[in-house]
PyMOL CGO cylinders between C-alpha atoms (Angstrom):
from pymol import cmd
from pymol.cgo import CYLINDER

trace = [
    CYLINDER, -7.77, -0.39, 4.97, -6.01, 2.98, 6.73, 0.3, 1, 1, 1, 1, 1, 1,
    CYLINDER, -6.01, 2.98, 6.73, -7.95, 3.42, 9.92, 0.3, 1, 1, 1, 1, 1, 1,
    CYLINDER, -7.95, 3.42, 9.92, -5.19, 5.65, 11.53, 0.3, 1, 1, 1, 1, 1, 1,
    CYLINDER, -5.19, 5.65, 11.53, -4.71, 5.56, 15.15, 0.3, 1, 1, 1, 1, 1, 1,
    CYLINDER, -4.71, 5.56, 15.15, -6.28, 3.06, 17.15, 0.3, 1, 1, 1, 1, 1, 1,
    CYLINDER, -6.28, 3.06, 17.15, -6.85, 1.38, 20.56, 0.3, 1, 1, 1, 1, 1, 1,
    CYLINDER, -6.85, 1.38, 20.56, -7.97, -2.19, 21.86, 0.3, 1, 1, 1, 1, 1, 1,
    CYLINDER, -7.97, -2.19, 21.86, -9.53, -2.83, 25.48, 0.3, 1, 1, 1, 1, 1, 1,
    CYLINDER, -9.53, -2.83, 25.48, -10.69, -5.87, 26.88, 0.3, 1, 1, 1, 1, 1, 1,
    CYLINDER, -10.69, -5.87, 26.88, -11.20, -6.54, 30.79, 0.3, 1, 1, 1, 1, 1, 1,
    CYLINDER, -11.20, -6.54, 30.79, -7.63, -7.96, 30.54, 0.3, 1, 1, 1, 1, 1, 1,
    CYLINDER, -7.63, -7.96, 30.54, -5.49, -6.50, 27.85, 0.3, 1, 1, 1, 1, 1, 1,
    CYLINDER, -5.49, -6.50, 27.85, -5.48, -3.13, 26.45, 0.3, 1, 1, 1, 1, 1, 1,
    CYLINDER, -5.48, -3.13, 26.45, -3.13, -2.25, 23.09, 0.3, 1, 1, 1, 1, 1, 1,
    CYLINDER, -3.13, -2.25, 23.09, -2.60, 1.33, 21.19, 0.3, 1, 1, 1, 1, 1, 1,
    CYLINDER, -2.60, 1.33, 21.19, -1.35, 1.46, 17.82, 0.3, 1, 1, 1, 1, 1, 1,
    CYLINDER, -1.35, 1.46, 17.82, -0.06, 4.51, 15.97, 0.3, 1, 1, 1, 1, 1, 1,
    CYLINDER, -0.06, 4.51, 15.97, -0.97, 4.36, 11.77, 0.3, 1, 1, 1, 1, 1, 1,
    CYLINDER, -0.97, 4.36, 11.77, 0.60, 7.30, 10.13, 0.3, 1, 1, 1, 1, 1, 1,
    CYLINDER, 0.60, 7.30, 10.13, 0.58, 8.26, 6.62, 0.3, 1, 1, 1, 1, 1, 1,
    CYLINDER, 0.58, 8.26, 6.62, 1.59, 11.98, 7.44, 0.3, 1, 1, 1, 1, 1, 1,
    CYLINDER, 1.59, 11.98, 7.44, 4.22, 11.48, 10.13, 0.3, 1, 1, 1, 1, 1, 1,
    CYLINDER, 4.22, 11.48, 10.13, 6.00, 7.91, 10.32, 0.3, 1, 1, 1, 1, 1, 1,
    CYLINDER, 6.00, 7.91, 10.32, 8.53, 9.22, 11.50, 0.3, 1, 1, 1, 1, 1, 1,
    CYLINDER, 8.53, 9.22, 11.50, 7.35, 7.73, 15.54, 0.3, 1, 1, 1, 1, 1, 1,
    CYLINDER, 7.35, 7.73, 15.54, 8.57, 5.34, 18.30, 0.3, 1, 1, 1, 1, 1, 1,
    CYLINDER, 8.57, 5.34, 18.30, 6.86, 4.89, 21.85, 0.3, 1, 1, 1, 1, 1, 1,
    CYLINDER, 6.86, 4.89, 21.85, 9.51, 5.48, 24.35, 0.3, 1, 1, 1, 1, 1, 1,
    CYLINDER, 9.51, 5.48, 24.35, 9.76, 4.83, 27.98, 0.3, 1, 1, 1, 1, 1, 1,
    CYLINDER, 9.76, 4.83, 27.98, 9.44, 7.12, 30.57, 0.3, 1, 1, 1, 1, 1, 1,
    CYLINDER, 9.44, 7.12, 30.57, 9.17, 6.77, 34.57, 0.3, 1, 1, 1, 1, 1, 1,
    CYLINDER, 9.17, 6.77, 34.57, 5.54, 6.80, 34.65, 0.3, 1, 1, 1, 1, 1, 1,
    CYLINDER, 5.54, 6.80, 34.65, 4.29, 6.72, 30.59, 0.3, 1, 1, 1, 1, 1, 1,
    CYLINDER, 4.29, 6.72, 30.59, 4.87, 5.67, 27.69, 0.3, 1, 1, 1, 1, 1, 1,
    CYLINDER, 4.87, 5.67, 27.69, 5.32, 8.59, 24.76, 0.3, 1, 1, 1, 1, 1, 1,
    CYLINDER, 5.32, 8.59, 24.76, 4.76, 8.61, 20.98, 0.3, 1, 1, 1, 1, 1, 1,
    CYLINDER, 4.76, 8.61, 20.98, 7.92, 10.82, 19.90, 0.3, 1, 1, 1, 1, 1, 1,
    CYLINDER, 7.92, 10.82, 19.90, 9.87, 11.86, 17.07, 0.3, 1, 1, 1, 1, 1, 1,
    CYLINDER, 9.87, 11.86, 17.07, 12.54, 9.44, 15.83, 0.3, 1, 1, 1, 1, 1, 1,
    CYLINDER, 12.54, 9.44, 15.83, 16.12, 11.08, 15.34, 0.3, 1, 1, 1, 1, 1, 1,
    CYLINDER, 16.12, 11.08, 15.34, 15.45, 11.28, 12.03, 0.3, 1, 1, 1, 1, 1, 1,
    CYLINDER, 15.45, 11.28, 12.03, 12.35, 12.84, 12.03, 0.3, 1, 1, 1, 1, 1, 1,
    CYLINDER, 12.35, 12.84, 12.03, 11.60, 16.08, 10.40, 0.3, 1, 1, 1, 1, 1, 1,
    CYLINDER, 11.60, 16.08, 10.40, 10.70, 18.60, 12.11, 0.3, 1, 1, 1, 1, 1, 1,
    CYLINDER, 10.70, 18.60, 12.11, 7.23, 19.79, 12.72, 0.3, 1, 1, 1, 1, 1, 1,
    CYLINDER, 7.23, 19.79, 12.72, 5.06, 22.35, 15.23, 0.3, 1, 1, 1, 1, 1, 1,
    CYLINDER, 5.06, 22.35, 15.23, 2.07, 19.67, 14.68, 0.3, 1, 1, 1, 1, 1, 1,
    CYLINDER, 2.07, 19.67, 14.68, 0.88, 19.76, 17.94, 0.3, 1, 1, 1, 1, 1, 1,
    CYLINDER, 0.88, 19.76, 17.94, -0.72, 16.04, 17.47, 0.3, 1, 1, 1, 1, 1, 1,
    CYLINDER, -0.72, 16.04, 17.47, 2.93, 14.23, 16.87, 0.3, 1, 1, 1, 1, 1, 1,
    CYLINDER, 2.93, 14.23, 16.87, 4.30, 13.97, 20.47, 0.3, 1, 1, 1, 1, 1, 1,
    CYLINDER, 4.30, 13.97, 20.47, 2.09, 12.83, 23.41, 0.3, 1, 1, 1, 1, 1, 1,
    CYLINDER, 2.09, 12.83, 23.41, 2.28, 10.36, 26.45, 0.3, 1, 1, 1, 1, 1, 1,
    CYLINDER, 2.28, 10.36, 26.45, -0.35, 7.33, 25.08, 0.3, 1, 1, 1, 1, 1, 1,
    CYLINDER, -0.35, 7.33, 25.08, -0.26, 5.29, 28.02, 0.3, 1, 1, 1, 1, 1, 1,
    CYLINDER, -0.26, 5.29, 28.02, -0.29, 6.52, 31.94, 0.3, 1, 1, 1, 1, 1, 1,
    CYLINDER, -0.29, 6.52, 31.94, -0.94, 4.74, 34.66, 0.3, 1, 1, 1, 1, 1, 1,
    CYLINDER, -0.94, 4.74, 34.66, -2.79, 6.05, 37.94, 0.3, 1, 1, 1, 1, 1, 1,
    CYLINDER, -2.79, 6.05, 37.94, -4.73, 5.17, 40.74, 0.3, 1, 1, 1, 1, 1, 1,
    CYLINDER, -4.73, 5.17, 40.74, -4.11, 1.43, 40.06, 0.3, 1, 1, 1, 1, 1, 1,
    CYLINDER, -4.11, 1.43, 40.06, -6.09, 2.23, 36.61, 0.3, 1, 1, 1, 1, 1, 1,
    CYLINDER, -6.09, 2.23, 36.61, -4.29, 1.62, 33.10, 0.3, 1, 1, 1, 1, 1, 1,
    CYLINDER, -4.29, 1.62, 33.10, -4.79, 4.63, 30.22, 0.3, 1, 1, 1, 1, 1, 1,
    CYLINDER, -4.79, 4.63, 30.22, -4.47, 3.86, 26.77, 0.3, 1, 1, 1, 1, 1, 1,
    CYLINDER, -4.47, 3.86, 26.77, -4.85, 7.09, 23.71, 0.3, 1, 1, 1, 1, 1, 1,
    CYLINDER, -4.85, 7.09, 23.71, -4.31, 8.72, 21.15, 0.3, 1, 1, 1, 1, 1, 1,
    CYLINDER, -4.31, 8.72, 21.15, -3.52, 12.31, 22.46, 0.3, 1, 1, 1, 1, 1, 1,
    CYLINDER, -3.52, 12.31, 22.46, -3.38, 15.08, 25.08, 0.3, 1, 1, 1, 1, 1, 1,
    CYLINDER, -3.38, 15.08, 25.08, -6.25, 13.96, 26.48, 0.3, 1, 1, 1, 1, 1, 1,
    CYLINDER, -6.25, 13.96, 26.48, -4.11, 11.22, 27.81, 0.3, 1, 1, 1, 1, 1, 1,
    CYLINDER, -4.11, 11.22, 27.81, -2.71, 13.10, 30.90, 0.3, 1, 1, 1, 1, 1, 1,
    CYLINDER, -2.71, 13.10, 30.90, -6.65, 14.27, 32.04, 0.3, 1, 1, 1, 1, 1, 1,
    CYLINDER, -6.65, 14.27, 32.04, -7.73, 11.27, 31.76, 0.3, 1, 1, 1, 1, 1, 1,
    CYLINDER, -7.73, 11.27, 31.76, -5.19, 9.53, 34.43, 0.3, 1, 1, 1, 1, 1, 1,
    CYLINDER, -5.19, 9.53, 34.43, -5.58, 12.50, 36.49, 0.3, 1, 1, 1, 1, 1, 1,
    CYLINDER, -5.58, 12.50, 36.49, -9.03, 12.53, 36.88, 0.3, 1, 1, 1, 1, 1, 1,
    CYLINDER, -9.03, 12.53, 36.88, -8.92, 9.11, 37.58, 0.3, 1, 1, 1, 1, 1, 1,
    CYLINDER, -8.92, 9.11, 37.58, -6.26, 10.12, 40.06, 0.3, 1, 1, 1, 1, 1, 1,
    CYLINDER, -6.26, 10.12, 40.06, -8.78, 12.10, 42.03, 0.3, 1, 1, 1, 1, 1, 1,
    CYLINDER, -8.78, 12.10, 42.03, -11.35, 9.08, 42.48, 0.3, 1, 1, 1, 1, 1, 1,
    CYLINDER, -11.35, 9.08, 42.48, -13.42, 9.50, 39.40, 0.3, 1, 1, 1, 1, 1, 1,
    CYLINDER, -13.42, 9.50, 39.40, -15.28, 6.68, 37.76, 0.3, 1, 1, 1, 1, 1, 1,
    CYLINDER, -15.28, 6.68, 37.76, -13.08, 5.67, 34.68, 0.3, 1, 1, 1, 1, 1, 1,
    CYLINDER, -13.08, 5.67, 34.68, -16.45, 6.29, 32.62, 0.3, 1, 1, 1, 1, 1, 1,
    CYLINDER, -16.45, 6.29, 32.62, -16.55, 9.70, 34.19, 0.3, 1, 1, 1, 1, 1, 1,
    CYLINDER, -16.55, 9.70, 34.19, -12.73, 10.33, 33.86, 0.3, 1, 1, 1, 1, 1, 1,
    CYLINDER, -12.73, 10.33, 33.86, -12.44, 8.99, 30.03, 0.3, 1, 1, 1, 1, 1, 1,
    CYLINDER, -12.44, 8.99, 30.03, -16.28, 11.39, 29.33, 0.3, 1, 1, 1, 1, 1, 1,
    CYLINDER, -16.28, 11.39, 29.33, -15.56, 14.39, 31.03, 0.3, 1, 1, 1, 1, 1, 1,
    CYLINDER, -15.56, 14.39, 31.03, -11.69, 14.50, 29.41, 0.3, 1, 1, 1, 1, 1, 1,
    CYLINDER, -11.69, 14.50, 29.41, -12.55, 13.59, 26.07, 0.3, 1, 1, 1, 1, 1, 1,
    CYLINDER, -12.55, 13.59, 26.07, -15.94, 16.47, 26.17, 0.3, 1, 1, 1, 1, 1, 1,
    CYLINDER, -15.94, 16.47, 26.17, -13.53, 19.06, 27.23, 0.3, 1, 1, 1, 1, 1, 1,
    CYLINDER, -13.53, 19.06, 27.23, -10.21, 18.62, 24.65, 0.3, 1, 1, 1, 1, 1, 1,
    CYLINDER, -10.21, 18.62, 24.65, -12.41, 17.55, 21.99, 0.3, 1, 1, 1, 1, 1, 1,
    CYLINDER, -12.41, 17.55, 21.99, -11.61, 16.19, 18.33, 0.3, 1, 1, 1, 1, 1, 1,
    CYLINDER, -11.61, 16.19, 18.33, -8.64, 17.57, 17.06, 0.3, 1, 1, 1, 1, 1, 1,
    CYLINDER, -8.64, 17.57, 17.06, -8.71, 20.45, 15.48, 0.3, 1, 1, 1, 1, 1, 1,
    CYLINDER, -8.71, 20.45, 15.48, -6.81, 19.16, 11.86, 0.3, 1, 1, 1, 1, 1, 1,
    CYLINDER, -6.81, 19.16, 11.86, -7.80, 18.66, 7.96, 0.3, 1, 1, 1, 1, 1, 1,
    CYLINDER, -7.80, 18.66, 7.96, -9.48, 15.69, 8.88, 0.3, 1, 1, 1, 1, 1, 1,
    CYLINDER, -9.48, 15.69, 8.88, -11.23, 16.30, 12.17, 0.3, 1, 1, 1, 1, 1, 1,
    CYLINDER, -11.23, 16.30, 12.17, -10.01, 13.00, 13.81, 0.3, 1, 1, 1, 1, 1, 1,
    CYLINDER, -10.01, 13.00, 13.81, -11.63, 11.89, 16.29, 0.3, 1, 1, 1, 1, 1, 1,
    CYLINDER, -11.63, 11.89, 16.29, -9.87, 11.13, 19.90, 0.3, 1, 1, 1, 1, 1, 1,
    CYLINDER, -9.87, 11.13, 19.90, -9.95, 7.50, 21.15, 0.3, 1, 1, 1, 1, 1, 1,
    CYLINDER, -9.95, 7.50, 21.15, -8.85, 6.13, 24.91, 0.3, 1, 1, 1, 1, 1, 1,
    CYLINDER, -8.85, 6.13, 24.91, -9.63, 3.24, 26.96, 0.3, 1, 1, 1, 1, 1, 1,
    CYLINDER, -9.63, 3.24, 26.96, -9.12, 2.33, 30.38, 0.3, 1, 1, 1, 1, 1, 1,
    CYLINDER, -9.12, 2.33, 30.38, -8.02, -0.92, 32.64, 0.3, 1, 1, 1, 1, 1, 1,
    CYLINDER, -8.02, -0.92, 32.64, -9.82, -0.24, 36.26, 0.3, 1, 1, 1, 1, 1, 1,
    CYLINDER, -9.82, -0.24, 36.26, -8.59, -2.38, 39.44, 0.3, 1, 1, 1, 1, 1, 1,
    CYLINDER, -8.59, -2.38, 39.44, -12.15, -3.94, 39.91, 0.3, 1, 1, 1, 1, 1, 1,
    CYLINDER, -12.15, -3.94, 39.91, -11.35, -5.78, 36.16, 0.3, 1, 1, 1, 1, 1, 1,
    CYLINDER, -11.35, -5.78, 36.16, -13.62, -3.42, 34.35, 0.3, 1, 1, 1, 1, 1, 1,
    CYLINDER, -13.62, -3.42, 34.35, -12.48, -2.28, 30.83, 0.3, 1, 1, 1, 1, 1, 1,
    CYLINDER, -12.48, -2.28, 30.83, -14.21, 0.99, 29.06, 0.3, 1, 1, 1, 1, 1, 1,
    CYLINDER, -14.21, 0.99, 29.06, -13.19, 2.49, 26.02, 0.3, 1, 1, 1, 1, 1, 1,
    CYLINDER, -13.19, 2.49, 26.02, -14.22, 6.14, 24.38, 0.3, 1, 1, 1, 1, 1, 1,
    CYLINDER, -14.22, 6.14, 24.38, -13.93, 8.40, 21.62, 0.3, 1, 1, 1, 1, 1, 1,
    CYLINDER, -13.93, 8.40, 21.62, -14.73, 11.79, 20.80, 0.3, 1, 1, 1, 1, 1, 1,
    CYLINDER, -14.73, 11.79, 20.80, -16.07, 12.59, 16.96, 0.3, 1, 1, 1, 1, 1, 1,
    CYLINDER, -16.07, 12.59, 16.96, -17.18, 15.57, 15.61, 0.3, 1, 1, 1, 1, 1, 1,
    CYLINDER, -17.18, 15.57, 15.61, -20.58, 14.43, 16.00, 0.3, 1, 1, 1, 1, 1, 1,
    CYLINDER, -20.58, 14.43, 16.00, -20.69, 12.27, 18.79, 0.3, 1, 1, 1, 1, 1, 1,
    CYLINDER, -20.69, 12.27, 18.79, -18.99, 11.26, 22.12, 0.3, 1, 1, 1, 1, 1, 1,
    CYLINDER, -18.99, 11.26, 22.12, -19.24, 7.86, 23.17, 0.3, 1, 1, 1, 1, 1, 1,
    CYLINDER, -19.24, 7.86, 23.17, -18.11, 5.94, 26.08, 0.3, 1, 1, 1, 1, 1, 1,
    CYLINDER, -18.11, 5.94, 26.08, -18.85, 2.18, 26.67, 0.3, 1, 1, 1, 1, 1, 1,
    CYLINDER, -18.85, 2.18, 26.67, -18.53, -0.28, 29.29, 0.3, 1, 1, 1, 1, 1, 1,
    CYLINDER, -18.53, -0.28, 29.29, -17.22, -3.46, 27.89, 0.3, 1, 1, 1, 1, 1, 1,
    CYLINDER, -17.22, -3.46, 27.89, -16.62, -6.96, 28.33, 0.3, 1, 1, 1, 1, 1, 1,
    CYLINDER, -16.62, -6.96, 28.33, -14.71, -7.81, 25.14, 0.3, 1, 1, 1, 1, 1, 1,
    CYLINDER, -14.71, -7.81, 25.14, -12.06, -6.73, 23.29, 0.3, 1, 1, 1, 1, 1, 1,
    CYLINDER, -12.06, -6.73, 23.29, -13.22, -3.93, 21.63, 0.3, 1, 1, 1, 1, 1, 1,
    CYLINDER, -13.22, -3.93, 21.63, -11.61, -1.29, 19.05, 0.3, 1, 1, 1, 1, 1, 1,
    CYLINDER, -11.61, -1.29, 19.05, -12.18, 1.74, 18.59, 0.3, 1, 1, 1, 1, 1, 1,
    CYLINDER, -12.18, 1.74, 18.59, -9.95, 3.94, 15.58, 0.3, 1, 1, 1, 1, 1, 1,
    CYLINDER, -9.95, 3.94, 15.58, -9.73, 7.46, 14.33, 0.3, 1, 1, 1, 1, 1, 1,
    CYLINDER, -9.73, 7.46, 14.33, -10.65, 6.25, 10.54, 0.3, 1, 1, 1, 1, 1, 1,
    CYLINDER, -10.65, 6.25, 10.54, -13.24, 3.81, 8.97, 0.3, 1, 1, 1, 1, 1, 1,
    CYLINDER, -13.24, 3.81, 8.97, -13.97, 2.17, 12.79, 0.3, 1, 1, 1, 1, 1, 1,
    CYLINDER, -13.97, 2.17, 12.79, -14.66, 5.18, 14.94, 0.3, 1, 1, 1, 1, 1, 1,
    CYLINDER, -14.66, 5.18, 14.94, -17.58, 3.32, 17.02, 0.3, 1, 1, 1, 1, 1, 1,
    CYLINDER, -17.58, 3.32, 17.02, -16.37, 1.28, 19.43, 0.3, 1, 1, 1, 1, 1, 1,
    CYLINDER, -16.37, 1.28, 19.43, -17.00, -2.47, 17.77, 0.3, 1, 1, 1, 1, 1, 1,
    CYLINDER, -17.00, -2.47, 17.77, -15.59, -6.09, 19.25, 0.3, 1, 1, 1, 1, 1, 1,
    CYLINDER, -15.59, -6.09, 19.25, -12.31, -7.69, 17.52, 0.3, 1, 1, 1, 1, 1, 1,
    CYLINDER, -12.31, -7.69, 17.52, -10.76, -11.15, 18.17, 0.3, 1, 1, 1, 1, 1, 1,
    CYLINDER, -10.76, -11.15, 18.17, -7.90, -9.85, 19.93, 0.3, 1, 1, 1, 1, 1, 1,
    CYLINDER, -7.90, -9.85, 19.93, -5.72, -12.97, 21.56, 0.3, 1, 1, 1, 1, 1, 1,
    CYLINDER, -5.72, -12.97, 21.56, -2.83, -11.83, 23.77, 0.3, 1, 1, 1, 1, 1, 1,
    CYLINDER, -2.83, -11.83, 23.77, -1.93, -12.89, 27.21, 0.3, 1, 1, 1, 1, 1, 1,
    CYLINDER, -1.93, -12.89, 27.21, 1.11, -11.09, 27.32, 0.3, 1, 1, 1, 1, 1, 1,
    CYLINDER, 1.11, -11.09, 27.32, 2.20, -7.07, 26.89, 0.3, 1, 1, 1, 1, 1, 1,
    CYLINDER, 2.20, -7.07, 26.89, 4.37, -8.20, 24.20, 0.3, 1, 1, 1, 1, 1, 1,
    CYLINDER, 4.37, -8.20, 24.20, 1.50, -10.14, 22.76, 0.3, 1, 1, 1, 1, 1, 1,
    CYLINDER, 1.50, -10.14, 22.76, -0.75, -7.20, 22.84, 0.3, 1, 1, 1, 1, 1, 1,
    CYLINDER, -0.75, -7.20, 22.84, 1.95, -5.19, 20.91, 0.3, 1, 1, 1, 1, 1, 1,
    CYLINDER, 1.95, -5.19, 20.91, 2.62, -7.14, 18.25, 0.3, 1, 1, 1, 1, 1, 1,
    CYLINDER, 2.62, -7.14, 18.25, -0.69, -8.27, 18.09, 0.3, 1, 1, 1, 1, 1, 1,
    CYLINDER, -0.69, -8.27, 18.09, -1.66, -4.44, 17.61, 0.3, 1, 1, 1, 1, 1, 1,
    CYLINDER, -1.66, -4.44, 17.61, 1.41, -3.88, 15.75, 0.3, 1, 1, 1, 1, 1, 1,
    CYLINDER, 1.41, -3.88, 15.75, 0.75, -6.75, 12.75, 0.3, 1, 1, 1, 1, 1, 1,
    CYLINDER, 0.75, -6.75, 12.75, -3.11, -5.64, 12.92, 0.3, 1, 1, 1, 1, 1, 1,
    CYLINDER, -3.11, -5.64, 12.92, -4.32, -5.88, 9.15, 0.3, 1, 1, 1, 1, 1, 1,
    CYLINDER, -4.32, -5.88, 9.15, -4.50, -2.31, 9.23, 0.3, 1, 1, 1, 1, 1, 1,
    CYLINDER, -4.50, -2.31, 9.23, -2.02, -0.53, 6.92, 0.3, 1, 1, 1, 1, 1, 1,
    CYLINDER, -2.02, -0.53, 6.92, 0.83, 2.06, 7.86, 0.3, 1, 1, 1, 1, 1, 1,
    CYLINDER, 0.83, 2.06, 7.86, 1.37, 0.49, 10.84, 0.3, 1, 1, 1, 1, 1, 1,
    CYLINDER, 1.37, 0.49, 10.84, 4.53, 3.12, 12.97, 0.3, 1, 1, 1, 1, 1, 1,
    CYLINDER, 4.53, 3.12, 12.97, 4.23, 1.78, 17.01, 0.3, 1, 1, 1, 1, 1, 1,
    CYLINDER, 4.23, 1.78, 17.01, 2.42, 0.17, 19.51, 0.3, 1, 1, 1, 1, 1, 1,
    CYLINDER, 2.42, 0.17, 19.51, 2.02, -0.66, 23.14, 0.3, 1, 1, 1, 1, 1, 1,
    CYLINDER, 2.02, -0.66, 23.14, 0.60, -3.49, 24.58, 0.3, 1, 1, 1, 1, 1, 1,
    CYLINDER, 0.60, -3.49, 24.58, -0.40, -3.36, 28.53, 0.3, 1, 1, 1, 1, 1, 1,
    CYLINDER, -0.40, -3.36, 28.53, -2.14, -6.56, 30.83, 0.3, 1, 1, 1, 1, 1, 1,
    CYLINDER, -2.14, -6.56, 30.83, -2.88, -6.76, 34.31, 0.3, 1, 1, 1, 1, 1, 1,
    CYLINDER, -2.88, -6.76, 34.31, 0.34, -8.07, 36.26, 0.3, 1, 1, 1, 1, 1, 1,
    CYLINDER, 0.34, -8.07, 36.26, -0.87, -8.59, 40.25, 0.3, 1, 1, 1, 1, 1, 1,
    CYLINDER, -0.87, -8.59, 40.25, -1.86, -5.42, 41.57, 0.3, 1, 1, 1, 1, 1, 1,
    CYLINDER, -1.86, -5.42, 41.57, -0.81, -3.02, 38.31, 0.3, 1, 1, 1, 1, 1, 1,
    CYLINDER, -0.81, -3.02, 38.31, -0.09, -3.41, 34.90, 0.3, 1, 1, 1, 1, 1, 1,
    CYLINDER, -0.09, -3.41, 34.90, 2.62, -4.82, 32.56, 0.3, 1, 1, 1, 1, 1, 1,
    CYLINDER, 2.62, -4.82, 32.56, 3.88, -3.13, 29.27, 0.3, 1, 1, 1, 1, 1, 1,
    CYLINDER, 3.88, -3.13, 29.27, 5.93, -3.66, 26.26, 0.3, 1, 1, 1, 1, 1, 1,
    CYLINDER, 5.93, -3.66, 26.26, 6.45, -1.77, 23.01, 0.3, 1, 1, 1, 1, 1, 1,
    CYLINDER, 6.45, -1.77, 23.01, 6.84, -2.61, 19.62, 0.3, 1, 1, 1, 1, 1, 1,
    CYLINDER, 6.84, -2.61, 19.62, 8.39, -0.05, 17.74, 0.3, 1, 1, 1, 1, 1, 1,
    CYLINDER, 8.39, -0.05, 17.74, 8.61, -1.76, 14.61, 0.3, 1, 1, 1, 1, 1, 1,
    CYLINDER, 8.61, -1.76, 14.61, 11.75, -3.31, 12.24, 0.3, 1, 1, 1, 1, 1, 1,
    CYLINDER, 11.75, -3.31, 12.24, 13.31, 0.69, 11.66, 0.3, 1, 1, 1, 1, 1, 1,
    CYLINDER, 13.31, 0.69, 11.66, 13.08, 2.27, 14.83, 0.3, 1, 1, 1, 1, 1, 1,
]
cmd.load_cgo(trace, "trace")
C-alpha cells in the first residue's frame, strides 16, 4: 500500500518517513538546528516547491516532526509559549493542504517537555489535531486520520529504521527522534543509495 509521506508520535518516540513515487530522488540531512529533506546530487532538477523542507525542528524544549513548510511555524509558535495543540492547529489552518494534483494533505506531530505527544493533519476537508497517548500515524495517502500503530523503538535509530522498513511501499528517508534528558535525540536513515 503507497500511503506517501508519513509521521509516527507516541509520548516517547516520534519518526517521519518520506514515500515518493514522483521524486526519490531525497535524503534528510543535518543541519545545526533541523533536519532537511533535500535533493540528492543526482537529483533532477525541479521548482516543486514541496521537495526541499526542514521535517524536524526543535524549540522550546518541544520536538517537531512534518511533512512541509509548515514545519518552521510550527516550532516557532511553539517558540513563543503556545500550546503544542495550538502551535501544530493554528500552523497547519493557515499553510493549508498543498496546493498539487493530489491535494495532499499536511501531517506534523509534536514531543512537548511535560511528556505529552500530539499529532495533526490538514485535509482538504478537515483539520484535525489529537492529543495522544500511543503511537499513532498519521499519512498523506490511504491513513490520513490519525489511527494507533505498534510502533517499538527505544532508540532514534530504532525509530528510523523502524519508519524506514514500515510495510509501506516507496520508502526514500526517515528520521527517528526520542526524548534524551532534557531534549531530544535523532538519527536518520537515508536508505541503502543515498
Amino acid at each position: 500500500m503507497y500511503v506517501g509521506r508519513f509521521v509516527v508520535v507516541g509520548p516517547e518516540v516520534a519518526a517521519y518517513r518520506v514515500s515518493s513515487r514522483s521524486f526519490p530522488n531525497r535524503r534528510v540531512v543535518e543541519r545545526a538546528d533541523s533536519l532537511t529533506v533535500a535533493p540528492t546530487p543526482d537529483a533532477p532538477e525541479t521548482d516543486n516547491p514541496y521537495v526541499s523542507y526542514n521535517c524536524y525542528r526543535e524549540s522550546a524544549d518541544h520536538a517537531v516532526v512534518g511533512n512541509g513548510s509548515h514545519v518552521d511555524p510550527v516550532a516557532e509558535k511553539l517558540g513563543l509559549g503556545y500550546p503544542a495543540r495550538d502551535a501544530l492547529a493554528e500552523s497547519l489552518l493557515a499553510l493549508d493542504y498543498e496546493k498539487d494534483d493530489y491535494d495532499t494533505p499536511r501531517i506534523a506531530g509534536v514531543l512537548t517537555p511535560e511528556g505529552d505527544a500530539y499529532v495533526g493533519t490538514v485535509r482538504k476537508d478537515a483539520l484535525l489535531v489529537e492529543r495522544v497517548e500511543e503511537p499513532t500515524l498519521v499519512a498523506t495517502y490511504e491513513k490520513d486520520s490519525p489511527e494507533p500503530i505498534g510502533f517499538d523503538a527505544d532508540t532514534p535509530e530504532e525509530a528510523a529504521e523502524e519508519a524506514y522498513g514500515a510495510a509501506f511501499e516507496h520508502a526514500v528517508c526517515a528520521v527517528g527522534v526520542t526524548r534524551a534528558g532534557d531534549g531530544y535525540a535523532t538519527a536518520v536513515e537515508n536508505g541503502p543509495d543515498n
